[in-house]
MISEVEX-338255 format. One record per residue (C-alpha): residue in one letter; residue number from 1; x negated, y negated, z. Coordinates in nm, 3 decimals, decimal comma. Last residue first. Example, Ala and Ser with C-alpha at 12.3 -4.5 7.8 and 13.67 -1.06 7.14 Angstrom:
2
[s; 2; [-1,367; 0,106; 0,714]] [a; 1; [-1,230; 0,450; 0,780]] 
REM end
This chain:
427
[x; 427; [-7,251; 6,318; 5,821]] [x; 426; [-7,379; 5,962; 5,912]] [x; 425; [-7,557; 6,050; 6,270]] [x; 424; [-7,843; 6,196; 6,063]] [x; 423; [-7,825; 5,989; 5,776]] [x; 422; [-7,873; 5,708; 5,956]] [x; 421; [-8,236; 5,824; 6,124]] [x; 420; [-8,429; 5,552; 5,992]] [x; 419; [-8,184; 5,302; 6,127]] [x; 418; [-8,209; 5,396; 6,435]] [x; 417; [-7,958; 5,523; 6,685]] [x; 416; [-7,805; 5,221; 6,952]] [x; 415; [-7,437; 5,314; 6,794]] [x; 414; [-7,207; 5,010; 6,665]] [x; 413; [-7,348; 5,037; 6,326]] [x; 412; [-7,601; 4,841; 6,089]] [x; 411; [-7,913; 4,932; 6,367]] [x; 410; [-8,014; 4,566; 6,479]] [x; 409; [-7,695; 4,367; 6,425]] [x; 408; [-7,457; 4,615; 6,475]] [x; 407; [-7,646; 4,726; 6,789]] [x; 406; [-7,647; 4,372; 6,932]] [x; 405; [-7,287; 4,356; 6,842]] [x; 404; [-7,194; 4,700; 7,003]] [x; 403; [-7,423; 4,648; 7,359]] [x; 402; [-7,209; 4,281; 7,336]] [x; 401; [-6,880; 4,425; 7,381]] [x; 400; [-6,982; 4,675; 7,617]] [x; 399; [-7,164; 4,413; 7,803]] [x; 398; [-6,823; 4,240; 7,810]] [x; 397; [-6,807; 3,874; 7,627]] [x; 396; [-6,854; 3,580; 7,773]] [x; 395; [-7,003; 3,324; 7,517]] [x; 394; [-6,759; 3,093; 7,683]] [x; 393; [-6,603; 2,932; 7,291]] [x; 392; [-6,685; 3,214; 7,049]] [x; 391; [-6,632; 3,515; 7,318]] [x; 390; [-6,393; 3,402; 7,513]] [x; 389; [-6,206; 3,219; 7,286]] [x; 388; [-6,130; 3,490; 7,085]] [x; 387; [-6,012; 3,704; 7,353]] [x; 386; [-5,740; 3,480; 7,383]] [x; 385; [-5,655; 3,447; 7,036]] [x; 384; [-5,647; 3,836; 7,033]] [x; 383; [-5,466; 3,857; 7,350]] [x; 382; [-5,174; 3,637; 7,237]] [x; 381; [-5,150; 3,801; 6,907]] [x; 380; [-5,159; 4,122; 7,063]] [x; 379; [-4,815; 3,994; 7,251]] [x; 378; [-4,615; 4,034; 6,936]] [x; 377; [-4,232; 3,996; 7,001]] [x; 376; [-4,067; 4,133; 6,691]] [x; 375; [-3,726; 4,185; 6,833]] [x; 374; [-3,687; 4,565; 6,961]] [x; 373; [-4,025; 4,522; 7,079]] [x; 372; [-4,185; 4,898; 7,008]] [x; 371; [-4,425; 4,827; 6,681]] [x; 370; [-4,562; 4,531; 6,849]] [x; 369; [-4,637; 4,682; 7,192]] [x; 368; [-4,819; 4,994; 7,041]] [x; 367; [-5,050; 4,772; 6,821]] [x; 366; [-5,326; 4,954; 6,876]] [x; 365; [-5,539; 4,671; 7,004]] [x; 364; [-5,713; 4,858; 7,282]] [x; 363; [-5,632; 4,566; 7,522]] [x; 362; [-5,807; 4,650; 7,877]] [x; 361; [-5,996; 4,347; 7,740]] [x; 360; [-5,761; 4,058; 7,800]] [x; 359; [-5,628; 4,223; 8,123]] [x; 358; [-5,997; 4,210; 8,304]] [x; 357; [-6,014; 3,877; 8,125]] [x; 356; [-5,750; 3,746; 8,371]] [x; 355; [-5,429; 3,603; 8,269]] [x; 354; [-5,259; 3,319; 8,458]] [x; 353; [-5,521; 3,138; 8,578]] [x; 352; [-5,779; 3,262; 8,417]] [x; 351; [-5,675; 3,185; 8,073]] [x; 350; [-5,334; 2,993; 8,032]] [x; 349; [-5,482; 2,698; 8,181]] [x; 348; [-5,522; 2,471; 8,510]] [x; 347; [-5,688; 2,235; 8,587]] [x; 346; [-5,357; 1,994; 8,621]] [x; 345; [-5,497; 1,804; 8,292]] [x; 344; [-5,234; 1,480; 8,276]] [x; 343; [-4,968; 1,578; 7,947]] [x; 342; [-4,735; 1,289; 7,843]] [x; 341; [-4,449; 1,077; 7,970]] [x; 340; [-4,616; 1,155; 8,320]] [x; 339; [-4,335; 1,395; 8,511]] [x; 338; [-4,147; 1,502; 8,193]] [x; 337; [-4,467; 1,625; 8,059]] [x; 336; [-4,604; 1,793; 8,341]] [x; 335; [-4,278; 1,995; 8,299]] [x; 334; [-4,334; 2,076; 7,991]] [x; 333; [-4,717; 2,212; 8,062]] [x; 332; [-4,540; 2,388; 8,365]] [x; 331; [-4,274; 2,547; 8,082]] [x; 330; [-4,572; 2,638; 7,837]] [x; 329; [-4,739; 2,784; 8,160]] [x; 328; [-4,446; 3,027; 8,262]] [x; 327; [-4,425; 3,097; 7,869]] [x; 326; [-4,722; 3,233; 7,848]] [x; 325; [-4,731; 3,394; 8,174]] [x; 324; [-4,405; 3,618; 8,091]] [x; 323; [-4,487; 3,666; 7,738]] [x; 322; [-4,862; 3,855; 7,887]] [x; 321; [-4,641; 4,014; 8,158]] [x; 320; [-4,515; 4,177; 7,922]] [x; 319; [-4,762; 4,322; 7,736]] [x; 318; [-4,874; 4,468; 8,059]] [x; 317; [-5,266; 4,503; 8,139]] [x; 316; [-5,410; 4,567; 8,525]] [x; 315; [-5,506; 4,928; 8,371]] [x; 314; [-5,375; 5,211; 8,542]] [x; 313; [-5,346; 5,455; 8,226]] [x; 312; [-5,004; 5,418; 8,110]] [x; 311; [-5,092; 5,005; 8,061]] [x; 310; [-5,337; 5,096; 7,885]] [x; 309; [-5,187; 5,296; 7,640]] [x; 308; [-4,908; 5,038; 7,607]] [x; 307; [-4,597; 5,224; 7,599]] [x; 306; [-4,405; 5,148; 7,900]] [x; 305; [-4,561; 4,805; 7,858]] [x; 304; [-4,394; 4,695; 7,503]] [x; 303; [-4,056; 4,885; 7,650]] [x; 302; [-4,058; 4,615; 7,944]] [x; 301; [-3,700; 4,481; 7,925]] [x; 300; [-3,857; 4,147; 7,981]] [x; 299; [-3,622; 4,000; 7,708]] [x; 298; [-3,875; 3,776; 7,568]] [x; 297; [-3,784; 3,536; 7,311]] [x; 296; [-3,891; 3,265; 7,546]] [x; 295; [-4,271; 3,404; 7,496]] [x; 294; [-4,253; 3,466; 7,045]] [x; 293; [-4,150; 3,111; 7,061]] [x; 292; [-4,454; 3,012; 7,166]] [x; 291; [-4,605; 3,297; 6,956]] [x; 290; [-4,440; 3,134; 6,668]] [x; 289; [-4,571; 2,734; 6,742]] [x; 288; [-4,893; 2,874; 6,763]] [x; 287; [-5,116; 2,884; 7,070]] [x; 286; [-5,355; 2,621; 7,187]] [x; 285; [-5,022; 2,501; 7,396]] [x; 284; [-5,045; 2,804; 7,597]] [x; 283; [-5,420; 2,761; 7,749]] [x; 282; [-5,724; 2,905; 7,629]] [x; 281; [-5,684; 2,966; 7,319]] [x; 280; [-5,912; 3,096; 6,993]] [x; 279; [-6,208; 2,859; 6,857]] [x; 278; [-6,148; 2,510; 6,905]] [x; 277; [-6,272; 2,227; 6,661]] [x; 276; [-6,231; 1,909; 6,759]] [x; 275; [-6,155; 1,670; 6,466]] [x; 274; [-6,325; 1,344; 6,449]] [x; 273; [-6,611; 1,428; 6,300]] [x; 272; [-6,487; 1,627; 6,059]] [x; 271; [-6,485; 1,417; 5,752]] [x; 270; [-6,865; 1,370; 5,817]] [x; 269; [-6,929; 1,745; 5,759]] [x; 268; [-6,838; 1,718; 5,396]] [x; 267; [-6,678; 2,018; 5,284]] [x; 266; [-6,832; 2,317; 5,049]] [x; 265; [-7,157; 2,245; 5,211]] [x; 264; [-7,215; 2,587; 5,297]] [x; 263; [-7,276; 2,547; 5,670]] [x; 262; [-6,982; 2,294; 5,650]] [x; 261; [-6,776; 2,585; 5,423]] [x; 260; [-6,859; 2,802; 5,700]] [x; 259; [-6,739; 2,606; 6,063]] [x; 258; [-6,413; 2,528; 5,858]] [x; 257; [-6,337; 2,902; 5,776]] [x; 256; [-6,385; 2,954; 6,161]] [x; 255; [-6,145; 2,719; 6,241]] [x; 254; [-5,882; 2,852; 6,007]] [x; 253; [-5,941; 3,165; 6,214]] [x; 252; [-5,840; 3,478; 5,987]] [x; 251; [-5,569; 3,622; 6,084]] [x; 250; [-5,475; 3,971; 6,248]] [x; 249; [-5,275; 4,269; 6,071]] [x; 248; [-5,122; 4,497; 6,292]] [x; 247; [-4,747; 4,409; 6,218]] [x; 246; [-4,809; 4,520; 5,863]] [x; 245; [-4,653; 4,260; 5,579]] [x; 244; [-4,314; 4,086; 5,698]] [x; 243; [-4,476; 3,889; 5,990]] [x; 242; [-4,184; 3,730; 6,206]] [x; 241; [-3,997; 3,401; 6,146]] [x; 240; [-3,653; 3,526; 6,071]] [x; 239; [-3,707; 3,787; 6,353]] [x; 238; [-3,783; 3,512; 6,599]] [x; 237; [-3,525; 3,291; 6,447]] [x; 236; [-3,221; 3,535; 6,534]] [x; 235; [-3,386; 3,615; 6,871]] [x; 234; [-3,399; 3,282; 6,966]] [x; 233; [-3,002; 3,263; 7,079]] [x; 232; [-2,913; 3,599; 7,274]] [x; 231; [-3,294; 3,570; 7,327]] [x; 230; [-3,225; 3,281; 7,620]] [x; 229; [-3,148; 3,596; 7,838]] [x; 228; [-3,479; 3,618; 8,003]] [x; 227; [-3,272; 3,303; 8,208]] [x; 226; [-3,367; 2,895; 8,276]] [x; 225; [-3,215; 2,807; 7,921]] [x; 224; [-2,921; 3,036; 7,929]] [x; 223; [-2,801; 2,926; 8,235]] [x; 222; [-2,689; 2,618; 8,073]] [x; 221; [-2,431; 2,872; 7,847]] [x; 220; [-2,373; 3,072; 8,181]] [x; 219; [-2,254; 2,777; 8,346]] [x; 218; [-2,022; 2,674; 8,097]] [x; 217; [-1,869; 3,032; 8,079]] [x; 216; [-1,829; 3,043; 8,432]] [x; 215; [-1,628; 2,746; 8,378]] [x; 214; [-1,377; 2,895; 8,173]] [x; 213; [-1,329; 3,257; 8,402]] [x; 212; [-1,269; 3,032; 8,696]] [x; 211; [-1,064; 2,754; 8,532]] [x; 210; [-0,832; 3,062; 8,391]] [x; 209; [-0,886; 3,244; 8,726]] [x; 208; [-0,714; 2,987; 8,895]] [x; 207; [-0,469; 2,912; 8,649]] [x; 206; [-0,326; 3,314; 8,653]] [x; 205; [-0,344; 3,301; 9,021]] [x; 204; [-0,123; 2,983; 9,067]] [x; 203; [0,099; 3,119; 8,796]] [x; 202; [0,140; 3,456; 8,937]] [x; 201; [0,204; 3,275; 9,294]] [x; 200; [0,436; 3,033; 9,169]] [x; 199; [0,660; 3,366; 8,984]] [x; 198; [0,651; 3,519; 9,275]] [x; 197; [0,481; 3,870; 9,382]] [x; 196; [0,622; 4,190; 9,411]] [x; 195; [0,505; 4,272; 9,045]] [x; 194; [0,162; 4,268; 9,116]] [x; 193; [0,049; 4,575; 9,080]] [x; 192; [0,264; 4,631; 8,748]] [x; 191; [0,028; 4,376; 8,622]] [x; 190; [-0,316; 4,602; 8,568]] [x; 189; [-0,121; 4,839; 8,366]] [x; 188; [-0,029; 4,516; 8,131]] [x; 187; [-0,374; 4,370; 8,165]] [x; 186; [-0,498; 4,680; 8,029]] [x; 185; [-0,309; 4,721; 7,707]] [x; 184; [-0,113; 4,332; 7,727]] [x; 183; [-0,191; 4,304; 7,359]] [x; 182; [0,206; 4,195; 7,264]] [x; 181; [0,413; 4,265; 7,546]] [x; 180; [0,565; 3,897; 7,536]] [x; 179; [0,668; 3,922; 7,877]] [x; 178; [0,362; 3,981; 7,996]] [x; 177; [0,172; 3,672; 7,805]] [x; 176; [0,478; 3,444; 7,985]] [x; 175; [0,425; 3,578; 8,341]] [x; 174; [0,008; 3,527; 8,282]] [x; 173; [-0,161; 3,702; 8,623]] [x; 172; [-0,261; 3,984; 8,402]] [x; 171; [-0,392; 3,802; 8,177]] [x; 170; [-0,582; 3,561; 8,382]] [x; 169; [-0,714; 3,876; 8,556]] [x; 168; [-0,870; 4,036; 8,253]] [x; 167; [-1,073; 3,744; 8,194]] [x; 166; [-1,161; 3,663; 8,533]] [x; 165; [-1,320; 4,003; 8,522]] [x; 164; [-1,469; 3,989; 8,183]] [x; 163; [-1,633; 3,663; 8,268]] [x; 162; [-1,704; 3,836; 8,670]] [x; 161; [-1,887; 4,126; 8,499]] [x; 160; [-2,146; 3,945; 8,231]] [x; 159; [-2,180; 3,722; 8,556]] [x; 158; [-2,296; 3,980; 8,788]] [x; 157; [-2,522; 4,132; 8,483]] [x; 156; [-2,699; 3,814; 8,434]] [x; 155; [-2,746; 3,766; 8,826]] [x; 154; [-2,942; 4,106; 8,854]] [x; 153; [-3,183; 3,983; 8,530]] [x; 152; [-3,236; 3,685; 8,730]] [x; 151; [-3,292; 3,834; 9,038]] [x; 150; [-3,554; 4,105; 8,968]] [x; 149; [-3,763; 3,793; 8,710]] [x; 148; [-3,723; 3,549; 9,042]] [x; 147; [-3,899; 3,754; 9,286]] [x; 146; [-4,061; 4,107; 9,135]] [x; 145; [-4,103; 4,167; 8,765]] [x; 144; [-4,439; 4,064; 8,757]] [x; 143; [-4,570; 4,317; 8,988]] [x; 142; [-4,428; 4,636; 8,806]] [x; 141; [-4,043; 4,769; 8,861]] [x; 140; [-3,827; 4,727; 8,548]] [x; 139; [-4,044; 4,998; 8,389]] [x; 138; [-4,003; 5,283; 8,679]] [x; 137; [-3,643; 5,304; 8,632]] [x; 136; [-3,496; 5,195; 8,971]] [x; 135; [-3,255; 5,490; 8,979]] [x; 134; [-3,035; 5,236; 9,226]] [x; 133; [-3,124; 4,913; 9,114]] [x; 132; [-3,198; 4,904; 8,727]] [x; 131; [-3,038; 5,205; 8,598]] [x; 130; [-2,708; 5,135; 8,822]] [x; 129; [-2,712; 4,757; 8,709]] [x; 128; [-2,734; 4,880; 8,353]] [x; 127; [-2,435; 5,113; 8,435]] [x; 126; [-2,251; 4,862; 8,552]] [x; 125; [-2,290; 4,625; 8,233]] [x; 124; [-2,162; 4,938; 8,054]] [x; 123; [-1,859; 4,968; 8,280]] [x; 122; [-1,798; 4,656; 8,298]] [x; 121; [-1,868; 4,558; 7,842]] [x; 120; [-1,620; 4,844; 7,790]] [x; 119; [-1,278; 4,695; 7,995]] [x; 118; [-1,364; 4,369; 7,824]] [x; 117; [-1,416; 4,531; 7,523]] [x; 116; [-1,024; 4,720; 7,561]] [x; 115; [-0,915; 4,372; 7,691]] [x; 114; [-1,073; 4,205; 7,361]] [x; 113; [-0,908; 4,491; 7,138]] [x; 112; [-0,562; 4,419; 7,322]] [x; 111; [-0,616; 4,032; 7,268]] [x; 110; [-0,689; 4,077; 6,871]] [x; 109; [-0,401; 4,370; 6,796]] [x; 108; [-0,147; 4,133; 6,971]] [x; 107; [-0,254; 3,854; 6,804]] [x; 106; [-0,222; 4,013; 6,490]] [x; 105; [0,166; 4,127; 6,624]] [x; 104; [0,209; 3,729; 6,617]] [x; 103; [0,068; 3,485; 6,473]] [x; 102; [0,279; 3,239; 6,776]] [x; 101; [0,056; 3,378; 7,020]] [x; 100; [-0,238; 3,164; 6,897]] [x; 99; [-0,126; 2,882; 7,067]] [x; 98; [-0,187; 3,082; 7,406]] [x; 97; [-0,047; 2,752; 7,648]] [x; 96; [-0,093; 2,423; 7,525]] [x; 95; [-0,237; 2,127; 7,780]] [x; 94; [-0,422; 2,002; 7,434]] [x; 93; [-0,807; 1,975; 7,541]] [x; 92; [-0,763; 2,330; 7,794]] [x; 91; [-0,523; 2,502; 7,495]] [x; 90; [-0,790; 2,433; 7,209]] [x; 89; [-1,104; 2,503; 7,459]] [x; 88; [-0,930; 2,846; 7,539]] [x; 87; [-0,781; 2,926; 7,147]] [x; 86; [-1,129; 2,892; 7,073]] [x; 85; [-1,293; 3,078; 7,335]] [x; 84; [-1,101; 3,398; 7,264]] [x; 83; [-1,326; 3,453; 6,998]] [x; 82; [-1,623; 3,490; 7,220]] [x; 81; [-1,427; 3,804; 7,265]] [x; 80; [-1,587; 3,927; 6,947]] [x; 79; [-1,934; 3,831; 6,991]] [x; 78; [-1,961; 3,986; 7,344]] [x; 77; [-1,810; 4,316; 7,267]] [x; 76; [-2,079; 4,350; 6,977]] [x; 75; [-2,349; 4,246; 7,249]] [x; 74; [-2,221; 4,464; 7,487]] [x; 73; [-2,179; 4,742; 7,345]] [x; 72; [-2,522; 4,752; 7,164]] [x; 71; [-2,634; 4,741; 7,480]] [x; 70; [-2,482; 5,031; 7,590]] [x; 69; [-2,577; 5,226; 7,263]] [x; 68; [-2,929; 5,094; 7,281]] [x; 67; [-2,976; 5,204; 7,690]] [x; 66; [-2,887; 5,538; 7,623]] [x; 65; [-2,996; 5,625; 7,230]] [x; 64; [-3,348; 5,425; 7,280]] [x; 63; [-3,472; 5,378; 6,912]] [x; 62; [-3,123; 5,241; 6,921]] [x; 61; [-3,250; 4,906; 6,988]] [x; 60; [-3,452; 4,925; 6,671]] [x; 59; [-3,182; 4,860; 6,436]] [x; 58; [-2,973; 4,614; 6,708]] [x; 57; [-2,775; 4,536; 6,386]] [x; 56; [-2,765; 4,151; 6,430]] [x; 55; [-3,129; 4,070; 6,564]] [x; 54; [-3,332; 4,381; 6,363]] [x; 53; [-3,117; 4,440; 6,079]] [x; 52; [-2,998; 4,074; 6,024]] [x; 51; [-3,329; 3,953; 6,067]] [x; 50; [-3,539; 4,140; 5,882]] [x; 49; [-3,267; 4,075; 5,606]] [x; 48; [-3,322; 3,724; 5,587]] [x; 47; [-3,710; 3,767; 5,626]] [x; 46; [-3,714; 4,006; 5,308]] [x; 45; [-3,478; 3,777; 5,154]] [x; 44; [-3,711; 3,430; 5,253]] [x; 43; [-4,006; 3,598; 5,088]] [x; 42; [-4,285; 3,744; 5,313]] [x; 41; [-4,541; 3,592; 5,528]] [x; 40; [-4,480; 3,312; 5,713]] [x; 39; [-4,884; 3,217; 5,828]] [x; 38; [-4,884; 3,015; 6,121]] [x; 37; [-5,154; 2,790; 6,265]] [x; 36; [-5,261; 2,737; 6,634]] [x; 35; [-5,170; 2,370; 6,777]] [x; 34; [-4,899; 2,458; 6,954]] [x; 33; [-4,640; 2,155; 7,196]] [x; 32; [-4,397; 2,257; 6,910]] [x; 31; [-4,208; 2,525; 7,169]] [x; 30; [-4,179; 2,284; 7,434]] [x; 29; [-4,010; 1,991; 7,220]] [x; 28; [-3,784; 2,277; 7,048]] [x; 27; [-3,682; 2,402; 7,443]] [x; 26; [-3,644; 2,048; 7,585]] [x; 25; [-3,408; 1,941; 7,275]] [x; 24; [-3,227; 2,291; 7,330]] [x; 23; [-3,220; 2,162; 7,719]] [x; 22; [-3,075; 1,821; 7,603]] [x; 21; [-2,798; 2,030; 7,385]] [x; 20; [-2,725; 2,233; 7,679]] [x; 19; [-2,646; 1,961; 7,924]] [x; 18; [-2,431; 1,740; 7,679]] [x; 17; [-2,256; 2,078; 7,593]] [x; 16; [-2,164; 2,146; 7,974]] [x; 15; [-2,076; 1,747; 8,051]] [x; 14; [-1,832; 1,741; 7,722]] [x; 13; [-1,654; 2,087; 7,869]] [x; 12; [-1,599; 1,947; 8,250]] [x; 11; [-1,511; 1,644; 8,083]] [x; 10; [-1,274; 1,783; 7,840]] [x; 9; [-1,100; 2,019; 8,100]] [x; 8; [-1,102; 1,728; 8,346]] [x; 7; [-0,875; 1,503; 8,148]] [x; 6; [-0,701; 1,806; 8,034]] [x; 5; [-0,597; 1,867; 8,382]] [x; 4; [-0,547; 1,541; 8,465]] [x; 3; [-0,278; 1,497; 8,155]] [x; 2; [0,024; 1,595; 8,368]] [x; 1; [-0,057; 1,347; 8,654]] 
REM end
C-alpha cells in the first residue's frame, strides 16, 4: 500500500509522455506531408541568433509595451518554475518529500522567487483574460476567431491560473515546508488562514492539490498539440528556419525554371515525363515543409491582421485566418491519413474551400503581416503560392490582373497608352 502512490505517479507520468511523443510523431509526419521547396537562407549564426532574440528574448514582442511586458512575464515566469518540476517527478517516482530542501537557504531563495512568479504570472494571465473578454479588443474578435479558436485561447489562460493556483496551495497546505520558513513568502501569508485546521486536514489538502497541480501539468503538455499554444515549442525552430535576407523577397518557382530549360533544351524533356509539374498550391500539402510549420506556429494573436492594409479597409482578407485554414486542412489531410493508411481525395482543397480568391487578391503584398509576427510567421508566402496557381494552373486571373499583362505585353508598361507616346507618360 505505501508504494501505490508512486505506482500511479509513474504511470500517470509514463502514459502523459507516451501520449505527447506520438502526437510530436503526428505533428513532424503532418508538417513533411509539403512538396514546395525551401530556400534556408543565411548562415547557421545569423539563424542561431535570430532565434534567440526573436523566440527567447521576446525582441519583437515588446513592439507592443502592454501586452509584450505581460507576456514576457509569463513566459520568463513559466521557464523558471518549470524548475520545480524536477524535484516534483523526483519526489512522485521516489515517495520523497521536497528533496531539494536539504540545499538549504538556496532553496529558500528558489521556491520564494517561484511563489513571487506564481503570484505575477495570475495577475498577468488575468489581465489578458480582462483584454480579451471584457474590453474585447477589436483584434481577437473577427469571424475566424469565434467557436473553438474564443475557447481555446479562454481555456489556456484558466489553466495558466489553476497550475499557479494549485501551486501556491500545495505550499501552503505543506505543515513540514511551513515549518521550515525557508521560501514560504506568499504561501506563508497565505497559511496563517488556515491555522485552525488539523494537521490530517493540511496534509489531505496539501496532497490533493499536489496530484491536482501535477496532473494539470500532464494535461496541459497533450493539450499542447490540439491548442494555438503549440508555439511555446515550434517557435524556437520557426525562427531558426526563417528567411535571414529581406522578409519581402519571393522565390523563384523551381517549376517554372524546369518549364524553361525544356523550352531551351538545357534538360532533356524525356527525363520529365514522369514528374508532374504543378505551378503554385492549391491545397496545404502543395506547400513547403516551412510554411507548414509556419501554420502551427501561429499564435492567433492577430497583430499580422490588425495591420494588414486590407484587412483595415473591409476587405474579406486576414493574415490570420490564412495560418488558421492552412493548418485546419493540413490537420484534415492528417486525419484522412490515419483513417485510410494514406491520403483518399475528399474534394476538397486549401483553395476554395477554405480560402476564397476574393481573399487571395485583396493581398497588396506589402509585407505588413511579415514584418509585424512577433515569430516570423509569413502568410504572403501562402497567398503568393496560392495566387500562383491561379493564374498559371486555372488561367483565372482578375480582369485587373489581366488588363495589366495584356498592356505589358502590347504597350511595355502596365498603362493602356501607346507606345509612341512613352515619353509623354514617362516624365
Amino acid at each position: 500500500m505505501k508504494y501505490i502512490p508512486n505506482i500511479i505517479f509513474c504511470v500517470l507520468i509514463t502514459y502523459s509522455i507516451y501520449i505527447f511523443y506520438n502526437n510530436i510523431l503526428k505533428l513532424k509526419r503532418n508538417i513533411s506531408l509539403g512538396k514546395g521547396e525551401v530556400e534556408i537562407s543565411g548562415s547557421k549564426k545569423e539563424r542561431w541568433k535570430k532565434m534567440v532574440l526573436l523566440a527567447f528574448g521576446q525582441s519583437k514582442m515588446i513592439n507592443r509595451p502592454i501586452s509584450g511586458l505581460l507576456h514576457l512575464v509569463v513566459y520568463i515566469a513559466f521557464i523558471i518554475i518549470n524548475i520545480e518540476l524536477i524535484e516534483i517527478i523526483i519526489d512522485g517516482v521516489f515517495g520523497t518529500h521536497r528533496i531539494f530542501s536539504t540545499i538549504g537557504s538556496l532553496y529558500g531563495f528558489l521556491i520564494g522567487s517561484f511563489e513571487i512568479l506564481a503570484i505575477s504570472v495570475i495577475v498577468c494571465v488575468s489581465i489578458f483574460w480582462i483584454r480579451r473578454n471584457v474590453l474585447r479588443l477589436k483584434r481577437f474578435y473577427e469571424n475566424k476567431m469565434i467557436g473553438w479558436p474564443k475557447m481555446d485561447a479562454n481555456l489556456i489562460l484558466y489553466f495558466e491560473i489553476l497550475i499557479m493556483s494549485c501551486f501556491l496551495l500545495m505550499n501552503t497546505f505543506d505543515v513540514e515546508f511551513q515549518i521550515m520558513d525557508n521560501g514560504n513568502i506568499i504561501s506563508g501569508y497565505l497559511s496563517s488562514y488556515f491555522n485552525h485546521l488539523s494537521a490530517d486536514t493540511m496534509y489531505i489538502l496539501e496532497r490533493i492539490f499536489w496530484w491536482t497541480h501535477i496532473i494539470l501539468i500532464m494535461i496541459f503538455l497533450n493539450y499542447l498539440y490540439y491548442s494555438k499554444h503549440l508555439h511555446i515549442l515550434l517557435a524556437f525552430p520557426n525562427t531558426y528556419f526563417s528567411p535571414i535576407k529581406n522578409l519581402g523577397w519571393l522565390n523563384n518557382l523551381s517549376s517554372v525554371k524546369k518549364e524553361i530549360d525544356i523550352i531551351n533544351g538545357t534538360v532533356n524533356e524525356s527525363s520529365n515525363n514522369n514528374e508532374l509539374i504543378k505551378f503554385g498550391a492549391s491545397d496545404a500539402n502543395d506547400l513547403s515543409w516551412l510554411q507548414i510549420l509556419n501554420s502551427y506556429t501561429c499564435t492567433e494573436c492577430g497583430r499580422c491582421t490588425s495591420v494588414c492594409p486590407a484587412n483595415i479597409t473591409g476587405k474579406k482578407l486576414s493574415p490570420r485566418k490564412i495560418m488558421m485554414d492552412t493548418r485546419d486542412r493540413i490537420e484534415e489531410i492528417g486525419r484522412n491519413i490515419d483513417r485510410n493508411g494514406e491520403f483518399i481525395d475528399d474534394n476538397k482543397k486549401l483553395l476554395d474551400d477554405y480560402i476564397t480568391k476574393e481573399e487571395l487578391w485583396a493581398c497588396t503584398s506589402c509585407n505588413a503581416c511579415v514584418e509585424e509576427c512577433p515569430i516570423s510567421i509569413n502568410p504572403m508566402s501562402i497567398i503568393m503560392d496560392m495566387r500562383r496557381y491561379v493564374v498559371m494552373e486555372e488561367s483565372s486571373a482578375s480582369s485587373e490582373i489581366n488588363n495589366m499583362m495584356s498592356n505589358i505585353e502590347n504597350n511595355g508598361a502596365p498603362w493602356p497608352y501607346n507606345q509612341q507616346d512613352r515619353l509623354n507618360w514617362n516624365e
